[in-house]
BAPAMAR-400851 format. One line per field, with one value per residue: residue in one letter; x, z, y of N, C-alpha, C in turn. Coordinates in steps of 0.05 Angstrom, whole numbers. Example, Ala and Ser with C-alpha at 12.3 -4.5 7.8 and 13.67 -1.06 7.14 Angstrom:
2
ketor	[A_S]
n_u	[264_257]
n_w	[156_142]
n_v	[-114_-45]
ca_u	[246_273]
ca_w	[156_143]
ca_v	[-90_-21]
c_u	[264_258]
c_w	[156_157]
c_v	[-66_1]
% end
This chain:
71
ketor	[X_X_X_X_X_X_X_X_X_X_X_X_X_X_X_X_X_X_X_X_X_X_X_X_X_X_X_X_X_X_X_X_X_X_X_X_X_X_X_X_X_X_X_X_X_X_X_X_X_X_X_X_X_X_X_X_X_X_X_X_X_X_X_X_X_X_X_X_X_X_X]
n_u	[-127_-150_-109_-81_-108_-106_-64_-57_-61_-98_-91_-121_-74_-70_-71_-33_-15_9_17_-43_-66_-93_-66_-94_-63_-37_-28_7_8_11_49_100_117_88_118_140_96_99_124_91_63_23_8_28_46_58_101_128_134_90_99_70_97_113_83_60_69_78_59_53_14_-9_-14_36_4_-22_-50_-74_-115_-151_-183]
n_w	[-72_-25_22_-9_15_63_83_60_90_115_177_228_281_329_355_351_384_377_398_403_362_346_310_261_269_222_200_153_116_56_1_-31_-86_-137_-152_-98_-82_-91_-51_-9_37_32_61_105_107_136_165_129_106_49_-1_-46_-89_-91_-124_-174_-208_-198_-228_-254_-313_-335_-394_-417_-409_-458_-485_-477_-439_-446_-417]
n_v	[-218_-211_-209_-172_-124_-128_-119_-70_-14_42_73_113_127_164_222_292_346_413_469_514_473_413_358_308_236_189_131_98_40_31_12_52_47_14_-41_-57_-87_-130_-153_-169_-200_-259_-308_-360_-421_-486_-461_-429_-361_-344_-296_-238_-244_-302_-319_-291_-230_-166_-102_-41_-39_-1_44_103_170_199_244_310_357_413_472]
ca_u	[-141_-150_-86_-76_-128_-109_-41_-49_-75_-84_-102_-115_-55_-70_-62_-12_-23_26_11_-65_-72_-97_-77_-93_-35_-40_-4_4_31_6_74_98_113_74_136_136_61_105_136_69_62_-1_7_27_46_75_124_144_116_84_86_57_122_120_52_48_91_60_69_47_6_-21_3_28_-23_-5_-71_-73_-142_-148_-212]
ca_w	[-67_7_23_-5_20_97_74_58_117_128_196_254_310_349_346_357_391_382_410_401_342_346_284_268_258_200_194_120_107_28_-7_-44_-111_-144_-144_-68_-73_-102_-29_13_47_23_75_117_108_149_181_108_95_15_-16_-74_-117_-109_-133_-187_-201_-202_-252_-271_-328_-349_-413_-411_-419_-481_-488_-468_-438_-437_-409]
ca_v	[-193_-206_-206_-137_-100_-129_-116_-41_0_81_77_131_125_183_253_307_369_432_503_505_458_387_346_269_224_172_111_90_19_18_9_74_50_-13_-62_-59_-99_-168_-160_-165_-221_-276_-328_-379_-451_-494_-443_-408_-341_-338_-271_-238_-250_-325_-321_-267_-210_-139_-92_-21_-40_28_50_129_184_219_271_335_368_450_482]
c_u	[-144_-132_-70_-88_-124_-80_-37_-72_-66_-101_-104_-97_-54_-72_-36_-27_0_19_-20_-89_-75_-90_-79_-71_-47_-23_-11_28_26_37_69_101_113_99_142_108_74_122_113_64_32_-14_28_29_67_101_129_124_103_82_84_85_130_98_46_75_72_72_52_40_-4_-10_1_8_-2_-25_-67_-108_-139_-181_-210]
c_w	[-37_17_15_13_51_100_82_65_119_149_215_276_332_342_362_364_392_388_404_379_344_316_284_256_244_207_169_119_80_21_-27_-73_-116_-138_-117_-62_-81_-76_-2_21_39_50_92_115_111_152_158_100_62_12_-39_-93_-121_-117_-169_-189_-214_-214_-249_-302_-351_-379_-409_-416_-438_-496_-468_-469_-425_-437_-409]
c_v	[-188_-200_-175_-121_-113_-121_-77_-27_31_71_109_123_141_209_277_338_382_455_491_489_427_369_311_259_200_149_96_71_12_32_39_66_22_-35_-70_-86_-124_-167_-165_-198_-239_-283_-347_-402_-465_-475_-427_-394_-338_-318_-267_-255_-280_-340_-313_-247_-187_-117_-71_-36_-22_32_91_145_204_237_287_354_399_452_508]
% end
C-alpha cells in the first residue's frame, strides 16, 4: 500500500501562462489503466528493483454494472 500511494503522484509543476490566462500544470504519474499498477516499483534489495508483479498481480476486480438508474 505504501508503495502505491508514493508511487502514484498528481503533483503541481508550475503553471502556464497564454494571452491573459494563467493555468496550473499537473503532472500525473498514476498509471492509466489498472494493469500498469503490477509495473510499479515496491523496492530495493541488494541492487534488484521488486515490483508489484513479483509480489501480487493486480486485477480489475469489479464485476460489470448491469442496473440502470432514471431520475
Amino acid at each position: 500500500m505504501n508503495a502505491i500511494n508514493a508511487q502514484s503522484v498528481i503533483a503541481p509543476s508550475g503553471t502556464m501562462k497564454i494571452d491573459r490566462f494563467e493555468y496550473a500544470i499537473e503532472t500525473n504519474s498514476a498509471p492509466s489503466v489498472i494493469a500498469e499498477l503490477n509495473n510499479l516499483p515496491v523496492r530495493t534489495i541488494n541492487g534488484a528493483m521488486i515490483y508489484i508483479r513479483d509480489v501480487a498481480h493486480v486485477r480489475d476486480g469489479s464485476p460489470p454494472q448491469t442496473n440502470i438508474v432514471r431520475g
